[in-house]
C-alpha positions as CSV (number, residue, x, y, z in Angstrom):
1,X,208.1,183.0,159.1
2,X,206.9,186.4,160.8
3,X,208.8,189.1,159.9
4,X,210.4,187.7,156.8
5,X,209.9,189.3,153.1
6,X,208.6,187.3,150.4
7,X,209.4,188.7,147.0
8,X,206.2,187.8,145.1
9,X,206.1,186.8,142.0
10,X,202.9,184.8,141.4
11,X,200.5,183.1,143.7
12,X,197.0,180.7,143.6
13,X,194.4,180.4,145.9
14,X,191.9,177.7,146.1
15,X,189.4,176.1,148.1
16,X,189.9,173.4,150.3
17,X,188.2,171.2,152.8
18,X,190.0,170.4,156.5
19,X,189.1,169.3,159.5
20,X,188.9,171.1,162.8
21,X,191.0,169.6,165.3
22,X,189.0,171.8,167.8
23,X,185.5,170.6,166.6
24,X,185.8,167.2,164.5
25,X,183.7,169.0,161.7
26,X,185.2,169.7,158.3
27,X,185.3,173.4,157.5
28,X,185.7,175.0,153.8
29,X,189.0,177.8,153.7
30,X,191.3,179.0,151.3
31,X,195.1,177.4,150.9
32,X,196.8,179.8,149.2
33,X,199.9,179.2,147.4
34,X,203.0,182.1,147.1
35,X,205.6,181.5,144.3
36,X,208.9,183.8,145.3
37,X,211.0,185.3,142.4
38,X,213.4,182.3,143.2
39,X,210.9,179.7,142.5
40,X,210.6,178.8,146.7
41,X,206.5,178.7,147.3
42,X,205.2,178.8,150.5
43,X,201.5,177.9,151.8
44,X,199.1,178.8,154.0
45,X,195.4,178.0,155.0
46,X,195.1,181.3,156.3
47,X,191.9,183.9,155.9
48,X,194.4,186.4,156.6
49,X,196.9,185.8,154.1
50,X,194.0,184.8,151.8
51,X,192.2,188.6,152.2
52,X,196.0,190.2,152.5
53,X,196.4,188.7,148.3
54,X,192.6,190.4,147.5
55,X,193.4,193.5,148.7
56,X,197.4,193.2,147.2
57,X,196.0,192.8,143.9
58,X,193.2,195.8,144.5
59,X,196.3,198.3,144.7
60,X,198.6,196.3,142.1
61,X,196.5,194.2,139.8
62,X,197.3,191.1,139.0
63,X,200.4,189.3,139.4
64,X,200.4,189.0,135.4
65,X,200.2,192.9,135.4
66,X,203.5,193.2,137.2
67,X,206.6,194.5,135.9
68,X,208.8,193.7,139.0
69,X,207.8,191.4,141.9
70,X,205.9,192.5,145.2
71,X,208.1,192.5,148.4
72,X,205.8,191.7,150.9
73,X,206.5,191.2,155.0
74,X,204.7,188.8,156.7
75,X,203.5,189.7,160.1
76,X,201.2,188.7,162.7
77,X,198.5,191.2,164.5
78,X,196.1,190.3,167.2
79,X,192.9,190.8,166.6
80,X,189.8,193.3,167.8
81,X,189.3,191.2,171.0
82,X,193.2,190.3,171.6
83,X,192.6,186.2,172.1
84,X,193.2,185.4,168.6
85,X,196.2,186.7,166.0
86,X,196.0,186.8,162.5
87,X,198.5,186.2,159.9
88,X,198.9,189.2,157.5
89,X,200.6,190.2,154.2
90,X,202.0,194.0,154.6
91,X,204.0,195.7,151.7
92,X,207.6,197.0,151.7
93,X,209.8,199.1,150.0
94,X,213.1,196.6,149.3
């Protein structure tokens, strides 16, 4: 879904327990849950997306707040070291 816009309307995020293919251990992260102005959700397990919603509602408040929907972009970076990416929400104009 990179490079597509969600038009935001409401979202969740909750804690949730998974296992690490990697490791075998069970690790603790966020699922977070994006319900479009169309009713369409989409989910991730993503620290990315899960910090991209903190800082979203630090410049717009809650999504109870708003007026008109967010339109949001998601998009991918690589990180500090460049081995990893990271899964980001960036705001647009639509």
């Amino acid at each position: 879904m990179k490079s597509e816009v969600i038009e935001i309307k409401d979202f969740v995020v909750h804690p949730v327990t998974i296992l690490d293919e990697n490791t075998g251990e069970l690790v603790n992260m966020l699922r977070t849950v994006i319900i479009s102005a169309d009713s369409t959700s989409y989910e991730a397990v993503s620290v990315g997306i899960a910090n991209s919603l903190h800082r979203l509602i630090q410049f717009v408040g809650q999504p109870s707040e708003w007026e008109e929907p967010v339109f949001v972009k998601i998009k991918q970076k690589k990180t500090r070291t460049g081995d990893n990416k990271v899964t980001l929400l960036e705001i647009v104009e639509e």
